[in-house]
TIMARTI-499973 format. One line per 5 residues: number of its first residue (from 1); for each residue y negated, z, x negated of C-alpha. Coordinates in nm, 4 decimals. Layout:
NUM	Y Z X  ... .
***
This chain:
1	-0.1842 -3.5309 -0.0950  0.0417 -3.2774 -0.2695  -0.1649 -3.1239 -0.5691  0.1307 -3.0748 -0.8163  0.1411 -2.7326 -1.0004 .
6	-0.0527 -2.5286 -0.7099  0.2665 -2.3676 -0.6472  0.2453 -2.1599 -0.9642  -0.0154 -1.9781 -0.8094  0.1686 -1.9445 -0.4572 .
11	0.4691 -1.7928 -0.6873  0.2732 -1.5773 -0.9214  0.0857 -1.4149 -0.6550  0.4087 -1.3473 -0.4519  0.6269 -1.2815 -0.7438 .
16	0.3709 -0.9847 -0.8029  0.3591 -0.8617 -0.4812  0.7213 -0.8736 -0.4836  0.7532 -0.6915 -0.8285  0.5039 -0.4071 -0.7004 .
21	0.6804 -0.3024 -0.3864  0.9893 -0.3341 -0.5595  0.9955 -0.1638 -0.8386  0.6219 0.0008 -0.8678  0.7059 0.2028 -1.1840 .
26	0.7220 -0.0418 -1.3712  0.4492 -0.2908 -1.2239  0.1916 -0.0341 -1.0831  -0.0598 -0.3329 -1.0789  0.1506 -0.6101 -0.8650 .
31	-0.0513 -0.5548 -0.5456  -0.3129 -0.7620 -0.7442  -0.1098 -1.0350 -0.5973  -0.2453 -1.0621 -0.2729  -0.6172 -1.1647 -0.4100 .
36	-0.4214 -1.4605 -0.6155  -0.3398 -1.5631 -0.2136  -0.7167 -1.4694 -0.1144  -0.8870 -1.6386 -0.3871  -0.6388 -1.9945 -0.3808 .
41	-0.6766 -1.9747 -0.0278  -1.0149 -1.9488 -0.0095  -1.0694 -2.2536 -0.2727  -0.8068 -2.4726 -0.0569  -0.9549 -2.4117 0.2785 .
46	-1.3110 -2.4723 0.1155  -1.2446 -2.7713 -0.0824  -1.0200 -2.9198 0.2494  -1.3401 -2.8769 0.4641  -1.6018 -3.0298 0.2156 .
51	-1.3525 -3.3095 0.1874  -1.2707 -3.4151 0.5530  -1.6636 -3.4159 0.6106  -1.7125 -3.6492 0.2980  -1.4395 -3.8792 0.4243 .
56	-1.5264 -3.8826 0.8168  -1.8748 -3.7314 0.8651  -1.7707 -3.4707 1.0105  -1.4980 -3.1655 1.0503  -1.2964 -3.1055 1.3241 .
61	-1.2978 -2.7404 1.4148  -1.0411 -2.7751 1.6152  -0.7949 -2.9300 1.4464  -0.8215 -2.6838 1.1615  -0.7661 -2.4037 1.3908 .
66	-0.4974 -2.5944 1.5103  -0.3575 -2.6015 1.1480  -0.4202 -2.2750 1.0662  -0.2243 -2.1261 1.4186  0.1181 -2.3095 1.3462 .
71	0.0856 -2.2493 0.9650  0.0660 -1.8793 1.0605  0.1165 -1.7401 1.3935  0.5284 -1.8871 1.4277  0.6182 -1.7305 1.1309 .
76	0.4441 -1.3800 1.2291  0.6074 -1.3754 1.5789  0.9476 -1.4743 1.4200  0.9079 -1.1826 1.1810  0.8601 -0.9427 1.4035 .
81	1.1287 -1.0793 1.6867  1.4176 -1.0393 1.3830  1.2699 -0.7368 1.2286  1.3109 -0.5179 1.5482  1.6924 -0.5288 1.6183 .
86	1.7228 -0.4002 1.2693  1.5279 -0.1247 1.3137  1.7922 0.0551 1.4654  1.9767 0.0969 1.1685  1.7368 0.3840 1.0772 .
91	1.6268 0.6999 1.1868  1.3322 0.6626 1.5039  1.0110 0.7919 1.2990  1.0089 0.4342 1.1782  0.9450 0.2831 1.5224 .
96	0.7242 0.5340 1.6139  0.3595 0.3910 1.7801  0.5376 0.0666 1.7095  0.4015 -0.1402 2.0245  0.0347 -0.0128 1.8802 .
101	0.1870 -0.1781 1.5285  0.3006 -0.4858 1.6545  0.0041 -0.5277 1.8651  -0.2356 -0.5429 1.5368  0.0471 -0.7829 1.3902 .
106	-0.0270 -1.0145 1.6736  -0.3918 -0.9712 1.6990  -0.4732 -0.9925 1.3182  -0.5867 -0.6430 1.3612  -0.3364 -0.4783 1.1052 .
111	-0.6215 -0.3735 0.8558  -0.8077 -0.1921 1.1108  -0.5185 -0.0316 1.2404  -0.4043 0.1138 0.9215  -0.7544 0.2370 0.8570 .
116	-0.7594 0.4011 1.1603  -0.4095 0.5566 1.1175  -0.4885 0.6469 0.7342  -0.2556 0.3963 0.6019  -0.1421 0.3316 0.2790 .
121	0.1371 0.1579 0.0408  0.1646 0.4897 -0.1491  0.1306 0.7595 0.0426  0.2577 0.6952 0.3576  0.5388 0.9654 0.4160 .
126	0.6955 0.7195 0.6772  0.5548 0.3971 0.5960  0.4199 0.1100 0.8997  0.7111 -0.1665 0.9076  0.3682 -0.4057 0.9813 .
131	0.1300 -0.2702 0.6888  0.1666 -0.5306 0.4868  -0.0052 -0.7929 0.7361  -0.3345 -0.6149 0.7066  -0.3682 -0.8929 0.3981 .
136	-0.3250 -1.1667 0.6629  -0.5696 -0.9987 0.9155  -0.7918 -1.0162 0.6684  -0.7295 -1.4047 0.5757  -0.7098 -1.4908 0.9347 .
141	-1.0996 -1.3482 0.9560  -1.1803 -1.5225 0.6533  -1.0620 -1.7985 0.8641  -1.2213 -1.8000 1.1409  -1.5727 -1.6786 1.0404 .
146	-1.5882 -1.9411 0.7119  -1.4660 -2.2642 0.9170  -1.7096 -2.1799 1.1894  -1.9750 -2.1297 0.9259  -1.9064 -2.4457 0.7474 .
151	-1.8412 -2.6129 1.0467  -2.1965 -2.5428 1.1762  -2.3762 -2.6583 0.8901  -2.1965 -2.9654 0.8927  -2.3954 -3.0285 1.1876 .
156	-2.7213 -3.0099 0.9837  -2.6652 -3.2302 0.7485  -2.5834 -3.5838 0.6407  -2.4385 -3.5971 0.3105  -2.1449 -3.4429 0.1450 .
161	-2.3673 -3.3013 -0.1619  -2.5659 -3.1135 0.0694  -2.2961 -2.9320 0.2430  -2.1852 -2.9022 -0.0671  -2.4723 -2.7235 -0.1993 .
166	-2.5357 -2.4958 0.1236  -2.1498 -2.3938 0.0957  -2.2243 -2.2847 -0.2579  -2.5491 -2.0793 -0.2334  -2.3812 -1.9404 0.0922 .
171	-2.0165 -1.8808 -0.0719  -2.2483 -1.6850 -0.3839  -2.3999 -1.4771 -0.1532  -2.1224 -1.3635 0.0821  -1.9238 -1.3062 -0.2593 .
176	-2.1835 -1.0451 -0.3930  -2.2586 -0.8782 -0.1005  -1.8676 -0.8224 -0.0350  -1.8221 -0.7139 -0.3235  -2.1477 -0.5060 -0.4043 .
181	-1.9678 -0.3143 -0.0506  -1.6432 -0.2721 -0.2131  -1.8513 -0.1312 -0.6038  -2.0645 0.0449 -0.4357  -1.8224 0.2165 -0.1357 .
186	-1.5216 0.2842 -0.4172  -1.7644 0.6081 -0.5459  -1.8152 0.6996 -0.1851  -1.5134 0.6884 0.0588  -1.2364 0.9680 0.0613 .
191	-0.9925 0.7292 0.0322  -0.9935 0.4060 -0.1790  -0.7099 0.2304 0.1589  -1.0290 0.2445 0.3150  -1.2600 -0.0127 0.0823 .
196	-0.9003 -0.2280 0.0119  -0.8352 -0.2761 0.4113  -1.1663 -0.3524 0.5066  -1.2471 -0.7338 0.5622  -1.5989 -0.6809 0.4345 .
201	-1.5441 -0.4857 0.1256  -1.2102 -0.6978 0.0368  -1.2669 -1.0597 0.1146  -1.4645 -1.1480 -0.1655  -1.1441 -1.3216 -0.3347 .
206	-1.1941 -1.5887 -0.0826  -1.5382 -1.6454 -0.1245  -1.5282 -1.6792 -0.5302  -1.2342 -1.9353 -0.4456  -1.5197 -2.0750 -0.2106 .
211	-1.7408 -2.1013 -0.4792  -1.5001 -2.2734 -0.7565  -1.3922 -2.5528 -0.4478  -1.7595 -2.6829 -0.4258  -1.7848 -2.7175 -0.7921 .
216	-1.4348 -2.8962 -0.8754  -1.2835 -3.0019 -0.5413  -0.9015 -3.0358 -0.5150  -0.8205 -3.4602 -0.3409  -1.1729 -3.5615 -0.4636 .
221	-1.2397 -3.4121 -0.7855  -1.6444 -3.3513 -0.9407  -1.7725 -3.4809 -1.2485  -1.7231 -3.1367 -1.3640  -1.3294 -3.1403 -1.3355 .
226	-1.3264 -3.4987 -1.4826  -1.4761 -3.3810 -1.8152  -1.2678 -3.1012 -1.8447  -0.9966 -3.3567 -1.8186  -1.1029 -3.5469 -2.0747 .
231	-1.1684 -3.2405 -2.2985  -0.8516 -3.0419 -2.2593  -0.5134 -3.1722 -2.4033  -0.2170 -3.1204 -2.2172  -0.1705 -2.8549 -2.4803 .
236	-0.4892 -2.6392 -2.4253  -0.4755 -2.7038 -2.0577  -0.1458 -2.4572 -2.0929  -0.3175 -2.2037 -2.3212  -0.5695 -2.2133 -1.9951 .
241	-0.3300 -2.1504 -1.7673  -0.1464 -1.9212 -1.9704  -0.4380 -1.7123 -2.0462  -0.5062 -1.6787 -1.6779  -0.1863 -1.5389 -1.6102 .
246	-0.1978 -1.3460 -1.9337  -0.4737 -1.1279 -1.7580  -0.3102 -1.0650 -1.4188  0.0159 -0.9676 -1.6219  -0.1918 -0.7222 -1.8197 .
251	-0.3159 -0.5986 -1.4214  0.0052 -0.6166 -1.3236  0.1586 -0.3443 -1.5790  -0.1447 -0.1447 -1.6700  -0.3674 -0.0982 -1.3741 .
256	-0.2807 0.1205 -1.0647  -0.3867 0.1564 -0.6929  -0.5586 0.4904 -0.7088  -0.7506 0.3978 -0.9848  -1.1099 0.3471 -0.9749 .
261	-1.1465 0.0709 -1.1931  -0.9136 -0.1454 -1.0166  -1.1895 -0.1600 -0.7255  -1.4720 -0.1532 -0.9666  -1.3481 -0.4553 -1.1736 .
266	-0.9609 -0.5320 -1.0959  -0.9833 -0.7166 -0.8188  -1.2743 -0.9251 -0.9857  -1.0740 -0.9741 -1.2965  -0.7526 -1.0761 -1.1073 .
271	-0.9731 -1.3346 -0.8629  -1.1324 -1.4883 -1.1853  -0.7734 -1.5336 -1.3344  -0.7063 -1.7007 -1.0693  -0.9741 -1.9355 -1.0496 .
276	-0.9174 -2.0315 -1.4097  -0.4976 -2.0678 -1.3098  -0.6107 -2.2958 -1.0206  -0.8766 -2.5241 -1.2369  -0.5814 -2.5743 -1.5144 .
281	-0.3252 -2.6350 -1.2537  -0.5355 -2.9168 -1.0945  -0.5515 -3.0002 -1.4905  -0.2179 -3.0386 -1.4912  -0.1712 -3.2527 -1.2084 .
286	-0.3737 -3.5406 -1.3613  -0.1861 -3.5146 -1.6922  0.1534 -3.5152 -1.5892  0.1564 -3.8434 -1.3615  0.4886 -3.8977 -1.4805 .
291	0.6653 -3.5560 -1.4453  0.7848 -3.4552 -1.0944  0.7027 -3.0729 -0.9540  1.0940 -2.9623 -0.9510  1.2476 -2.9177 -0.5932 .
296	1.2889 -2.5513 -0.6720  0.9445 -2.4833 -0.7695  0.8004 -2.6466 -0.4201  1.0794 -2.4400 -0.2160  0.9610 -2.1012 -0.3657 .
301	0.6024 -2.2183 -0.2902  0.6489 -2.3652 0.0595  0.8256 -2.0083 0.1676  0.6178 -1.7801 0.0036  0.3998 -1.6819 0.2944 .
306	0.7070 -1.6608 0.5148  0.8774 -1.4315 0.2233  0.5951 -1.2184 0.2124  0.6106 -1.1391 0.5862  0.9773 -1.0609 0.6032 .
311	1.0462 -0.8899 0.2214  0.8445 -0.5990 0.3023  1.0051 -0.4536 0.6689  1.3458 -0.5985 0.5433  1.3026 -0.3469 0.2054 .
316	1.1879 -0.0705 0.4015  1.4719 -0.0701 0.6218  1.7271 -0.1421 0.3669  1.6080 0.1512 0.0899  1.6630 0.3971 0.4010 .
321	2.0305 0.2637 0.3579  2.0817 0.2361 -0.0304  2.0117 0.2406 -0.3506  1.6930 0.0545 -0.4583  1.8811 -0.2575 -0.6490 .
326	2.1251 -0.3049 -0.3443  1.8134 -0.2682 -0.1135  1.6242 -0.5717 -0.3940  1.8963 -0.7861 -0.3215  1.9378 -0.7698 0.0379 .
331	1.5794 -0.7805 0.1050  1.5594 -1.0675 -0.1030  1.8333 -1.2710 0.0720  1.7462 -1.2275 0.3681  1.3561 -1.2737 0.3587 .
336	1.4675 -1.6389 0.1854  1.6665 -1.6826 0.4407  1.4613 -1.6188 0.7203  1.1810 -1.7653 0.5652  1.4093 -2.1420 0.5515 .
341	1.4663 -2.1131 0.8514  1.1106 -2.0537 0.9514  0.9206 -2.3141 0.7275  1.2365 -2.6122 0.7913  1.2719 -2.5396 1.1702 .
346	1.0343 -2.3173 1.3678  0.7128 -2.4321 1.1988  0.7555 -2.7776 1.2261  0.9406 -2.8037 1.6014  0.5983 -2.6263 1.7225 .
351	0.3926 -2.8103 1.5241  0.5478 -3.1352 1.6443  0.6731 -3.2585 1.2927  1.0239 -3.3152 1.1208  1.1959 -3.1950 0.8752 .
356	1.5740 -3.3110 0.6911  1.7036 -2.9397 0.8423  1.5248 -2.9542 1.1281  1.7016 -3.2724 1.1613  2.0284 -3.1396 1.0897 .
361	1.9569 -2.8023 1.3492  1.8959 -3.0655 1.6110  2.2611 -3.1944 1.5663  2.4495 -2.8491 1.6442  2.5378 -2.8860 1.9760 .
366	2.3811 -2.6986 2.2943  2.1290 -2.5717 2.0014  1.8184 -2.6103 2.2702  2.0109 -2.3532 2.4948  2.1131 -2.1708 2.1796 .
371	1.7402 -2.1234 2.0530  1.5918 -2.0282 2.3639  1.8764 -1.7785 2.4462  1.8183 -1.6147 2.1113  1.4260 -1.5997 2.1372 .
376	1.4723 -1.4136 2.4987  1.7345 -1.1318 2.4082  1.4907 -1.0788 2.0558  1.2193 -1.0752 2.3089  1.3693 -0.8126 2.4998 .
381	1.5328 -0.6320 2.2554  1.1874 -0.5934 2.1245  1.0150 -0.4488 2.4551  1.3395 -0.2329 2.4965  1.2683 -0.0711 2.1432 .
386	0.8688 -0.0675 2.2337  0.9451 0.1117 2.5729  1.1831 0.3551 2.4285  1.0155 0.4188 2.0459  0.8176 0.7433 2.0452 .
391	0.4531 0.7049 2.0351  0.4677 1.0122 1.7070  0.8013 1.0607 1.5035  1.0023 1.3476 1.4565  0.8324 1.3988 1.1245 .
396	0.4754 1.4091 1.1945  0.5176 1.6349 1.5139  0.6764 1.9162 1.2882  0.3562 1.8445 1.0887  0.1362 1.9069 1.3609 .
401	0.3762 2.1815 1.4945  0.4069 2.4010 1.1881  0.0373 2.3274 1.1320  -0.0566 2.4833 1.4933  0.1702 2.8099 1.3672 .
406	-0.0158 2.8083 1.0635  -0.3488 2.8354 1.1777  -0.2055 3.1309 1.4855  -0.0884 3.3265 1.1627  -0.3687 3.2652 0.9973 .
411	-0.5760 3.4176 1.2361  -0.3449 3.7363 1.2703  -0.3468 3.8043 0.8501  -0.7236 3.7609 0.7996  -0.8027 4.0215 1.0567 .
416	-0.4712 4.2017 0.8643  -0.6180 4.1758 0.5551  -0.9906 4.3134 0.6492  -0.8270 4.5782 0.7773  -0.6422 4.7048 0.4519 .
421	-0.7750 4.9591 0.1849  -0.8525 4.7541 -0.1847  -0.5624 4.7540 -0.3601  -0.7597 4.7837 -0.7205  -1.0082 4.8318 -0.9232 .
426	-1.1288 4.4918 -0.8779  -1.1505 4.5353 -0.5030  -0.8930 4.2470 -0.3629  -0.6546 4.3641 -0.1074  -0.2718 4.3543 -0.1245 .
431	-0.1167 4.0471 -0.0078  0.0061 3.6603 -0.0633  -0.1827 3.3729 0.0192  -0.0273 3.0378 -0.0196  -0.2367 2.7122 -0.0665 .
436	-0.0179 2.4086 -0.0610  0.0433 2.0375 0.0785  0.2888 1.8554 0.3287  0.5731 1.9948 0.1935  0.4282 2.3573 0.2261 .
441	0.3367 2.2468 0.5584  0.7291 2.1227 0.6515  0.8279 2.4598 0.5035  0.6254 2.6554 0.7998  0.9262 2.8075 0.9679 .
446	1.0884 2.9061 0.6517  0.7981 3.0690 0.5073  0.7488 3.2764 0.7965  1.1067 3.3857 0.8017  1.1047 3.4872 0.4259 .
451	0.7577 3.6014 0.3811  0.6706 3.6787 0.7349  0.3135 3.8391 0.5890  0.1792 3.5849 0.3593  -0.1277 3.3925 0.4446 .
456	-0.0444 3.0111 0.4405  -0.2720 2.7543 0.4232  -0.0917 2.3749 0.3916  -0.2471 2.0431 0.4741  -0.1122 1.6642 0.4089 .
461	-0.2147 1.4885 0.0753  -0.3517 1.8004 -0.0908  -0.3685 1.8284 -0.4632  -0.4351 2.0706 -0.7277  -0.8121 2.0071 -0.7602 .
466	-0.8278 2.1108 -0.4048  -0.5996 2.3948 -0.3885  -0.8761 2.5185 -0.6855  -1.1966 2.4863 -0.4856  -1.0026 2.6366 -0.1400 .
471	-0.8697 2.9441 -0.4141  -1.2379 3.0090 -0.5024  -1.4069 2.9273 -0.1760  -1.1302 3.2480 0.0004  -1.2137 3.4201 -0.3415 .
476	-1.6231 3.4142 -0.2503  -1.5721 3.5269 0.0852  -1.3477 3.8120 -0.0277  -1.0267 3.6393 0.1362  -0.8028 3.6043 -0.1258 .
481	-0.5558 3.8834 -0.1827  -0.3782 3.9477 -0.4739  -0.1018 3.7007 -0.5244  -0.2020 3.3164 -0.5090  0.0475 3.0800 -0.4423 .
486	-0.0556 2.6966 -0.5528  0.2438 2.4270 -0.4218  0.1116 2.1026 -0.5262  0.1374 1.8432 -0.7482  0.2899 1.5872 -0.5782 .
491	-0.0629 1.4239 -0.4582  -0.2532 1.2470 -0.7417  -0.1032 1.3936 -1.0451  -0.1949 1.1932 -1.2569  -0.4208 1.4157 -1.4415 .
496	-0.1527 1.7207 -1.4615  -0.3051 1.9010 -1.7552  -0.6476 1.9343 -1.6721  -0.5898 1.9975 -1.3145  -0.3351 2.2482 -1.3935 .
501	-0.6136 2.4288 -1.6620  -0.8791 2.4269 -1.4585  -0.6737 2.6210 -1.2078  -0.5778 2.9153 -1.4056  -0.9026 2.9490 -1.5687 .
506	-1.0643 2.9491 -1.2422  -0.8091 3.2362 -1.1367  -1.0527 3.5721 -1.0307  -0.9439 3.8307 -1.2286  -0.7768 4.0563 -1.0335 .
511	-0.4856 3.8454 -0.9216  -0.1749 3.7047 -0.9998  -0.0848 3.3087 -0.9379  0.2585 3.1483 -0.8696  0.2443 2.8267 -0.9452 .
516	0.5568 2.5634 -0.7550  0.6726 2.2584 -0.9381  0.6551 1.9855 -0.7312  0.9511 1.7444 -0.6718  0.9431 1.3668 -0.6187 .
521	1.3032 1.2324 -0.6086  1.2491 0.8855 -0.5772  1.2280 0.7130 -0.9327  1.0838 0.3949 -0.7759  0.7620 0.5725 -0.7000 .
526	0.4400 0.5025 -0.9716  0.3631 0.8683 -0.9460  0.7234 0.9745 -0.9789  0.6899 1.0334 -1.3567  0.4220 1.2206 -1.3191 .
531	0.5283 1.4723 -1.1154  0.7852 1.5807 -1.3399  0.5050 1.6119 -1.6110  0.3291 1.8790 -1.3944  0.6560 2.0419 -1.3374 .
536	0.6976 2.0810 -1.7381  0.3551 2.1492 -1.8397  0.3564 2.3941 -1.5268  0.6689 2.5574 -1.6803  0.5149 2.6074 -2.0315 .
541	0.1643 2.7482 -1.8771  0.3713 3.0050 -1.7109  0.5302 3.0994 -2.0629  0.1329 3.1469 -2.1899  0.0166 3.3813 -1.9382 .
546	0.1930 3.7246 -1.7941  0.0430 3.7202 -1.4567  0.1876 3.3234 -1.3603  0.5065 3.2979 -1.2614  0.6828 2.9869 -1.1634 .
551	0.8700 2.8809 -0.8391  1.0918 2.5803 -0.9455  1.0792 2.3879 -0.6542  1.1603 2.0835 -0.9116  1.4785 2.2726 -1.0443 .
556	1.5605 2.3946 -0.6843  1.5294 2.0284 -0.5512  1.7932 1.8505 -0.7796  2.0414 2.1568 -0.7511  2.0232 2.0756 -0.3628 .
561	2.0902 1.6940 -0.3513  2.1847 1.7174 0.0270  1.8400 1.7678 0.1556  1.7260 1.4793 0.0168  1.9756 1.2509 0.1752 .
566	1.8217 1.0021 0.3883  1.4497 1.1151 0.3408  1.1396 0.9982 0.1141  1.2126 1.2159 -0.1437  0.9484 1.4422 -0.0870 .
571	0.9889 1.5909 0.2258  1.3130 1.7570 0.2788  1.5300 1.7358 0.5792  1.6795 1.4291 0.7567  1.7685 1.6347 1.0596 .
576	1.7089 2.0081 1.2137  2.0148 2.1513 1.0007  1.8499 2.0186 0.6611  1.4758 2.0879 0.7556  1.5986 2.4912 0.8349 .
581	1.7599 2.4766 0.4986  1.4971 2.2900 0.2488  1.2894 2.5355 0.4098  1.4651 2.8642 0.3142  1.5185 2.7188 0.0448 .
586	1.1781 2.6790 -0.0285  1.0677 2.9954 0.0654  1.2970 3.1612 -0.0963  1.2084 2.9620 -0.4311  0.8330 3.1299 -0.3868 .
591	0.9496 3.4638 -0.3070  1.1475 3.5091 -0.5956  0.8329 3.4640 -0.7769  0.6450 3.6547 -0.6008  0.9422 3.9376 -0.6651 .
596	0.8846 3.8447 -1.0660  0.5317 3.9595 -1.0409  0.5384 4.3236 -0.9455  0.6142 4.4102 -1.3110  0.3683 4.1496 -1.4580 .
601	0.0116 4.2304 -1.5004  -0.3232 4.0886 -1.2762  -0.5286 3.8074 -1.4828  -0.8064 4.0844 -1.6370  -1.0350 4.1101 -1.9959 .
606	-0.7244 4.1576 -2.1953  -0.5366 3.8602 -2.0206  -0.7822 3.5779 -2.0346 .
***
């Protein structure tokens, strides 16, 4: 039985999704989408279980595995067979470790993996092709675990309403202890990827949805549901619905990842909409016997899970090629198109069942041959691309590289330093030490070309508020010489203003800072706006006090559009030729400063 209306909810949550990855500016909230799937999928799975025990005594564990692996393993190995020949359209950093990728794919181990490997929607500098599945690893424990569970008490008992009951107080319980873990771990971990991968902090979703399918059922409806029926008009059964979807909306635009309310409370709030979109939506089924769900609707529903595997791979591939509309509306093609194919054909030739285009495939002559041919040559096109990927890209070797010269130099200026007379009265030695982030770090060679002396100390996803404690820590230890050089700003800069204040009035007297406007070319990006805040407010501190100076990396940046051309917008350089010149350029930016200073006062009493 076909509960008309449930696929608003599929749509929503994949319209969201959809809306965040595309165009995350604007709808900095849209990854609330994926607990719309947790939490509906969690009430259907729930309420499909309690029901096939009321009807037949008992549930058949093995046919609902059954259901579950063709409803979601064809569609993950087609994804990945198609998504690998395009792959070499870009650059190799983006198959790098790509068996160890694919691998999690196939054993639902994505969430894990990307702990593991630090990963993250936002601040990957070369994002996983596979990230997004970490959402279906974590469904596919849900899965297992939960039908087991349910499947074992069935055994105890004889009567729907006590399965019923034990599913509840079980459902509560798993809900607040998941998400107690995920409260309770957000003021804790160093990263907040690591409380939204994790299958115990984020499954809760799932387990309210748990909760709502023993108390209104979806084919065999409680007493509960029938006097809501009776209560509601068709009328305020809308304003229910609406007012569901009014709150994820308000998510959707308001909220962001890196904010710690959104794994205090957001997730909550976006599961409860939910459960209040899926109890008018059953609503809305009884009171519209006469209406038909339109064909359209059902489509977008029926492929959204197969759309949600192939958008995301498809989009990273094709914003490495073009502009971000042009990528939108590839992407979107073909993850629709794929995603036909997959839920009209694939699923249902496996599965054993029939379809009108499955029908129609079956007519094209030597198809049989056809399909089997294709599924080899994607089969060995993918081992051919696994064999040959790197196991680390181009781009986080020079990482490791420059940071390996970076800590030899480091070594040779601090003994340097010790060994030179105080350069002033307030005893701090002569010198330039620069405390800055990936970018610094990508600049290594550069640096050491231009300012062959300075002290350098760079390390990925550093921001201001840590560039401040690392500036007084050296300044405690008497290993900060004169001239500081902070290049951040990129990382978390969201609070601009008050990291930016809290830097210069934490400056020792004594010294001189330089302070490098950070550059993030890629509009799409939440944080994007942002950065070009610091870079103003960064500009007018600099106009306040005579011993900052500014190094417009920001200004540099969009003067020199050609490094930028086929990177993140971030890091500079595509290839060798553009990494050597983003990083003279670079340097150069800060030594100019650093040239501006020697007329310009140290921070002192009369420069406070």
């Amino acid at each position: 039985m076909r509960i008309k209306w449930f696929s608003l909810i599929r749509i929503t949550g994949l319209l969201l999704v959809l809306l965040y990855h595309f165009f995350q500016t604007i709808f900095p909230g849209g990854f609330f989408g994926v607990d719309v799937f947790f939490t509906f999928s969690g009430f259907l799975i729930t309420s499909l279980l309690l029901e096939e025990f009321s009807q037949k005594g008992e549930i058949d564990i093995i046919g609902f595995f059954r259901r579950r692996f063709y409803r979601i393993f064809p569609p993950v190995v087609m994804m990945v067979l198609v998504i690998m020949p395009f792959t070499l359209m870009v650059r190799q950093d983006y198959v790098a470790g790509i068996g160890a990728q694919i691998a999690g794919v196939l054993g639902f181990m994505t969430n894990f993996y990307e702990m593991l490997t630090g990963g993250s929607y936002e601040s990957q500098f070369i994002p996983h092709l596979f990230v997004h599945n970490w959402s279906l690893a974590v469904e596919v424990h849900y899965y297992i675990l939960w039908g087991l569970a349910v499947w074992i008490l069935s055994k105890r008992y004889k009567t729907s309403g006590q399965l019923r009951g034990t599913v509840f107080i079980l459902s509560s319980a798993a809900f607040l202890i998941s998400f107690l873990s995920m409260f309770i771990g957000s003021f804790i971990v160093s990263s907040y990827s690591t409380v939204y991968f994790s299958s115990f902090t984020h499954v809760y979703p799932f387990f309210l949805g748990s909760v709502l399918a023993t108390i209104v059922g979806v084919c065999q409806t409680t007493p509960i549901l029938k006097r809501l029926n009776k209560v509601l008009d068709l009328k305020q059964t809308l304003l229910v619905f609406a007012g569901g979807l009014g709150v994820l909306l308000l998510l959707t635009f308001f909220v962001k990842f890196t904010s710690l309310f959104t794994y205090l409370l957001g997730f909550l709030l976006a599961s409860l909409a939910t459960l209040v979109m899926i109890v008018a939506t059953r609503l809305l089924h009884e009171k519209t016997e006469s209406i038909e769900e339109p064909k359209i609707v059902s489509f977008l529903a029926d492929t959204s899970y197969a759309v949600y595997l192939f958008h995301w791979p498809f989009y990273i591939i094709f914003s490495q090629l073009m502009g971000n509309i042009l990528a939108v509306i590839l992407t979107t093609i073909f993850s629709y198109l794929f995603a036909t194919l997959s839920f009209y054909v694939v699923e249902p030739l496996i599965a054993g069942k029939s379809t009108w285009l499955l029908e129609k495939t079956k007519e094209i002559p030597h198809i049989k041959p056809i399909f089997s041919g294709s599924i080899g040559v994607l089969g060995l096109v993918m081992l051919i691309i696994m064999i040959l990927a790197p196991q680390v890209g181009a781009f986080e070797t020079d990482l490791t590289v420059n940071g390996l010269k970076q800590a030899q130099s480091s070594l040779v200026r601090t003994k340097t330093m010790a060994d030179k007379e105080e350069a002033s009265r307030y005893n701090i030695a002569e010198g330039v030490s620069i405390i800055g982030d990936s970018v610094t770090l990508r600049a290594t060679p550069g640096l050491q070309e231009v300012l062959p002396d300075a002290q350098t100390d760079a390390q990925v996803s550093r921001n201001t508020k840590q560039a401040s404690a690392i500036m007084l820590y050296n300044s405690q230890n008497k290993a900060l010489p004169k001239v500081v050089v902070v290049a951040t700003g990129v990382n978390n800069p969201e609070d601009y203003k008050a990291d930016l204040d809290f830097l210069i009035s934490n400056l020792p007297k004594g010294h001189q800072l330089v302070l490098v406007t950070p550059y993030e070319g890629d509009t799409s990006q939440a944080t994007q706006p942002y950065v070009e805040k610091y870079a103003s407010y960064a500009r007018e501190v600099a106009q306040q006090y005579p011993y900052v100076e500014i190094a417009d990396w920001n200004q540099v940046s969009k003067d020199n559009p050609d490094i930028w051309k086929g990177t993140d917008q971030v890091h500079f350089g595509k290839d060798n030729t553009k990494l050597e010149e983003g990083a003279k350029l670079y340097a150069e930016t800060i030594a100019s400063a650093i040239k501006a200073l020697e007329d310009k006062p140290v921070k002192s009493n009369n420069y406070l």
